[in-house]
Every structure is written in C-alpha cells, then in structure tokens.
C-alpha positions as CSV (number, residue, x, y, z in Angstrom):
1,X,-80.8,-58.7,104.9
2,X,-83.7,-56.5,106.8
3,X,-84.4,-53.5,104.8
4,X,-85.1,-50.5,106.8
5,X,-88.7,-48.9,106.9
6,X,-87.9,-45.9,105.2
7,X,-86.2,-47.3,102.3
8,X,-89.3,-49.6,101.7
9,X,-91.3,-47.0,101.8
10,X,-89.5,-45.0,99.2
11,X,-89.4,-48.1,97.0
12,X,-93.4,-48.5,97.5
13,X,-94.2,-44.8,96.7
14,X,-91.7,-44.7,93.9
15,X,-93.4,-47.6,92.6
16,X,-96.5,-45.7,92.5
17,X,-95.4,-42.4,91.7
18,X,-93.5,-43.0,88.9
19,X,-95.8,-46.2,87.6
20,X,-93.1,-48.5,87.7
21,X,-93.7,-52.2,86.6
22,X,-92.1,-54.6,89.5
23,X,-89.1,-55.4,87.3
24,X,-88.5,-52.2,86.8
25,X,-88.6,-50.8,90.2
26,X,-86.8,-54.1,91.4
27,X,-84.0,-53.0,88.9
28,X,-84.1,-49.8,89.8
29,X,-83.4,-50.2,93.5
30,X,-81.5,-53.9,92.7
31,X,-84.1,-55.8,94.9
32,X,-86.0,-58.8,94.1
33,X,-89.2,-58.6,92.8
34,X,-90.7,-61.2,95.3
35,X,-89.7,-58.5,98.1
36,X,-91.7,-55.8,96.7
37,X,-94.7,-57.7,96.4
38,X,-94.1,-59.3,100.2
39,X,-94.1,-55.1,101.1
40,X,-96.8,-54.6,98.9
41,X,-98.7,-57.1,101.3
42,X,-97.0,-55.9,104.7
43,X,-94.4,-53.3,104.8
44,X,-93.7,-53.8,108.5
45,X,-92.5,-57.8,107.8
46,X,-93.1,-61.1,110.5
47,X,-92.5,-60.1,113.6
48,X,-92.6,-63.7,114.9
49,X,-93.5,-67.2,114.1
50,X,-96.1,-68.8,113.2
51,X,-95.8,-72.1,114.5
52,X,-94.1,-73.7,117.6
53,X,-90.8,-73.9,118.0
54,X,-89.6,-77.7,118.0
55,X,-91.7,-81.1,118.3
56,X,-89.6,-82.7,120.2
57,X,-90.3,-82.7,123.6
58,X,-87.3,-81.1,125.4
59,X,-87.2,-83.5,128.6
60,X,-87.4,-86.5,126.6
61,X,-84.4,-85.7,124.9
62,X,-83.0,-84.7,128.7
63,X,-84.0,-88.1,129.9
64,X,-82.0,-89.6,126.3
65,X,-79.1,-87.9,127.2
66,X,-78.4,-89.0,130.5
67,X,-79.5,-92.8,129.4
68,X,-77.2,-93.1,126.0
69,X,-74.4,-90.4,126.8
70,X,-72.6,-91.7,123.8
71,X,-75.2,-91.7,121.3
72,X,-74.6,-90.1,117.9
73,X,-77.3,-87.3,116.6
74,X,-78.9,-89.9,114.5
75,X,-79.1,-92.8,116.7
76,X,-80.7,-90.2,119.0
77,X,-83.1,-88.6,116.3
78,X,-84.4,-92.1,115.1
79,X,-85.4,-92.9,118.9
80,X,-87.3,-89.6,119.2
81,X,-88.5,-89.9,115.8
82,X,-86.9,-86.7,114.5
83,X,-85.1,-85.3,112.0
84,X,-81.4,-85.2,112.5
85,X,-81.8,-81.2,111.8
86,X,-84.5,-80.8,114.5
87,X,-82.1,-82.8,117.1
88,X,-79.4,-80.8,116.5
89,X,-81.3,-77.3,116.3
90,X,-82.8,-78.9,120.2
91,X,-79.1,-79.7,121.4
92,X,-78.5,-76.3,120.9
93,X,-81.2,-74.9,122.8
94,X,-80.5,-77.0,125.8
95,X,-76.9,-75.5,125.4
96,X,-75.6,-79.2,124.9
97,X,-71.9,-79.6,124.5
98,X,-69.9,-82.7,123.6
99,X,-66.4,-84.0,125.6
100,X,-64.5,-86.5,124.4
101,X,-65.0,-89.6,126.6
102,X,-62.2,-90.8,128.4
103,X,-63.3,-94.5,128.8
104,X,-61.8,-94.7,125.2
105,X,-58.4,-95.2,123.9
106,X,-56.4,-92.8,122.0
107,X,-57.2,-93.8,118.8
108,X,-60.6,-95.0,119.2
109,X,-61.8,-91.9,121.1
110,X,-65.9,-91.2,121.0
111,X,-67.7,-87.8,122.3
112,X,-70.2,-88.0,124.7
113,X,-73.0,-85.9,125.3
114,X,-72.7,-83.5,128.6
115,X,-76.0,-81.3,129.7
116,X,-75.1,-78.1,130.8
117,X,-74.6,-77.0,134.4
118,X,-78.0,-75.3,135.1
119,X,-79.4,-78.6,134.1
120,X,-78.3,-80.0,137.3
121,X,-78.9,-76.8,139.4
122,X,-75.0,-76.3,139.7
C-alpha cells in the first residue's frame, strides 16, 4: 500500500516533535517500523527500477515459440536457461496466450502457445 505524502510527513514530524522512539510512532500510526526508517532515508519512495527488466532476450523466446508451439513453460525456461518465473513474467509481456491444440484428441488435449497478432503485423 502507497502511503500518501502528507501522511508521511506527519508521521516524520510527529516523530520528531513529539520524540517518539520508532516503535512507538509505528504504534502510534499502526505502520511498520521498517517504513519509517525507509522515509527517514527518502520520503518521496523509488520511482523506478534499478535494474533491467528481464534477461531473457525477447526474440529468442519469439523465435522458441514459433519452433516448439507446444512446449510447456519449463521445457521452454530450461532451453533459454531461465527461471520458470522469469518465462512466464516474458510471456506476459509479449501478450502470449495459449489455445488448446486441435491436432489432439478429446481427452488427451495439450495447449499450444499462440503469439499475438501485432507479432505478425495483422
């Protein structure tokens, strides 16, 4: 939950106003003490991050898809030498949906991976 910038200024200067001891003041206003001391440090909070979004390289895992359309995640992570996490945070950035294959029978039915339609300029 994102505090707002005035309340974490009230906290701060009550802190200091009243002399409060961080249990204290996190009792006070029922916030942890770790949060107070994170203000303490930088009342405006990260605005971004600090470190690249994904190490996997996006068309590589284009070019897996279209060559193993009915991989699962992990047979697909272990090829790109990822975490199965990482993959599936990816697949989501490439807006990557799964349909169910209909080369299968009923009962034996297996997804397949589809890129989106702006992949293919559609």
């Amino acid at each position: 939950m994102t505090y707002s910038l005035d309340f974490r200024q009230k906290v701060l200067s009550t802190r200091k106003a009243q002399k409060l001891t961080f249990d204290q003041t996190s009792t006070l206003f029922g916030i942890s003490k770790t949060t107070i001391l994170k203000w303490i440090k930088n009342i405006h909070g990260q605005t971004g991050r600090n470190k690249p979004a994904t190490k996997i390289d996006m068309e590589e895992l284009k070019r897996d898809i279209e060559q193993h359309p009915d991989a699962y995640q992990y047979e697909r992570a272990r090829r790109l030498g990822v975490s199965r996490t990482g993959l599936w945070s990816a697949l989501k950035r490439l807006k990557v949906t799964y349909k169910k294959n209909s080369e299968s029978s009923q009962s034996m039915r297996r997804k397949a991976t589809c890129l989106p339609k702006e992949y293919y300029g559609l």
